[in-house]
PLY file of the C-alpha trace (Angstrom):
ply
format ascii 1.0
element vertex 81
property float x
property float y
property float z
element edge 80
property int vertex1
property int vertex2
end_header
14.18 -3.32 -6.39
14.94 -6.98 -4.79
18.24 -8.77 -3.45
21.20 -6.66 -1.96
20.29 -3.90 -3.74
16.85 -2.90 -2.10
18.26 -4.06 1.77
21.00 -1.43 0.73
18.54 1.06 -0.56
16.44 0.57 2.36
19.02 0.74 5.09
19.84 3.63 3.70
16.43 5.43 3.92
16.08 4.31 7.44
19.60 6.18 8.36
18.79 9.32 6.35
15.15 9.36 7.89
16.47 7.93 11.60
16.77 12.02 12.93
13.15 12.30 12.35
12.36 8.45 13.24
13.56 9.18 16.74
11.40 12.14 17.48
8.16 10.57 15.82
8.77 6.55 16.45
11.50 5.94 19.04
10.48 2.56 20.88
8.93 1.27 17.90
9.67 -0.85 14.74
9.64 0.96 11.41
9.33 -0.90 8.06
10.68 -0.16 4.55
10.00 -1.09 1.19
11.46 0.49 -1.92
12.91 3.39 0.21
9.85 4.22 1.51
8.87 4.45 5.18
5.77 1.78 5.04
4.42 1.24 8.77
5.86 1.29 12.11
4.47 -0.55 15.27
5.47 -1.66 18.92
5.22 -4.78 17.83
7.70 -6.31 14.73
5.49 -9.55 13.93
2.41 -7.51 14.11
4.02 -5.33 11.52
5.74 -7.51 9.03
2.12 -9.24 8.82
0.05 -6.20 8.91
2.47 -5.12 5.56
2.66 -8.76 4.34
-0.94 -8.58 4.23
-1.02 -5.06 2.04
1.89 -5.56 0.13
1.74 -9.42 -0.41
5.01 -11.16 0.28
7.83 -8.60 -0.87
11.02 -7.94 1.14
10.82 -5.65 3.89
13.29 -3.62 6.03
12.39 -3.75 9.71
14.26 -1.97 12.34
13.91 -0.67 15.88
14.29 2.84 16.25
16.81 3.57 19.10
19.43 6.40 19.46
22.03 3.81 20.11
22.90 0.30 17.88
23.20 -2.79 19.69
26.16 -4.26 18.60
26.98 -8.23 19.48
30.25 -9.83 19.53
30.00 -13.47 19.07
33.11 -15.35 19.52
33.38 -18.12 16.55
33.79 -21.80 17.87
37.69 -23.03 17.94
38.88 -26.23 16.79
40.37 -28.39 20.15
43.61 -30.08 19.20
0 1
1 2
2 3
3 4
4 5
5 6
6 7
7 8
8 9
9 10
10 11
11 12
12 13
13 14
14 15
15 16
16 17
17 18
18 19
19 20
20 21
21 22
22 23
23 24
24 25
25 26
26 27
27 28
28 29
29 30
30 31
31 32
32 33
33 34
34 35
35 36
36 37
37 38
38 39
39 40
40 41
41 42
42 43
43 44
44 45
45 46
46 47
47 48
48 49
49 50
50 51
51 52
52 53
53 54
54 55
55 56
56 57
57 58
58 59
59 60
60 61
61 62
62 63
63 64
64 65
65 66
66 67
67 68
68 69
69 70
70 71
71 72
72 73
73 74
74 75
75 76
76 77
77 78
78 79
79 80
């Protein structure tokens, strides 16, 4: 699975694991690949290579296990006339 398709498929894992990801990995990063929880660390760049190294390459889905999303509201830039 690559593209859209396995960031959807992975995203999804993570939210239908994320119950059980709290309990065992809250604080930490947690990786997926092909809808399978891969690693997890403190640390996302120690991660991502740790897995880069095993799996080659290959996208990943990394994500910080907290009980509540941090959600950012960025104003776009306005034209001055």
């Amino acid at each position: 699975m690559q593209g859209p398709d396995a960031v959807a498929g992975n995203r999804a894992a993570f939210l239908t694991m994320k119950g059980q990801l709290l309990q065992s990995h809250s604080g930490q990063y947690v990786a997926f690949k092909d809808g399978q929880l891969v690693g997890a660390d403190s640390d996302d760049r120690a991660l991502v290579k740790r897995l880069y190294h095993q799996f080659g390459v290959v996208p990943l889905y990394v994500k910080l296990v907290e009980d509540e999303e941090h959600v950012y509201h960025l104003s776009s830039p306005r034209k001055v006339r």
